[in-house]
C-alpha positions, 0 to 999 in steps of 0.5 A: 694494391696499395702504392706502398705494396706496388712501390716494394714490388717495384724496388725488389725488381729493381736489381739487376740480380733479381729480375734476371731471377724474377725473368726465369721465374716467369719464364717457367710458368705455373709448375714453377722452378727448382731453386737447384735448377735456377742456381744452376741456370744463373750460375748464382751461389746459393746464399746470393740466390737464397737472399734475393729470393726472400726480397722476391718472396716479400714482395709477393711477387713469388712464392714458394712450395716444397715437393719432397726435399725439392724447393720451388719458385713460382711467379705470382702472376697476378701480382706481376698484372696488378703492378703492370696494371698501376702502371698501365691505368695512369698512362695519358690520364692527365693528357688533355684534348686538343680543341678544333 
């Protein structure tokens, strides 16, 4: 994933309203969330959830699926190890070695 990619992602996780949204997400696993039980979970108005949902979308960091007329949010989790591992791989890689 290039820094462009992994530098949205991060900015969409950004918002205080998005990661608690992004958290919930997660939190359901891999059948995903209704977007009528998330409102209700968050207590958010629809076009609030609506619009940050799509920042989420466009980031790749959450997809969505239509069962019927319901509308669910699952997590992209190999999205979310791809951004955690950009971070991850960087950690001490400039440190230097004591000499004895």
């Amino acid at each position: 994933m290039d820094i462009e990619t992994i530098a949205k992602a991060l900015k969409e996780l950004g918002h205080p309203t998005r990661l608690m949204i992004y958290k919930s997400v997660v939190r359901a696993g891999y059948q995903g969330i209704a977007v009528g039980g998330l409102q209700e979970k968050l207590a958010i108005p629809g076009s609030t959830l609506s619009h940050h949902v799509s920042g989420l979308v466009s980031a790749g960091l959450i997809s969505q699926r239509r069962e019927g007329r319901t509308l669910f949010c699952t997590a992209e989790y190999d999205t979310l190890q791809t951004v955690i591992g950009f971070l991850q791989d960087e950690c001490c890689a400039d440190e230097q070695t004591p000499t004895v």
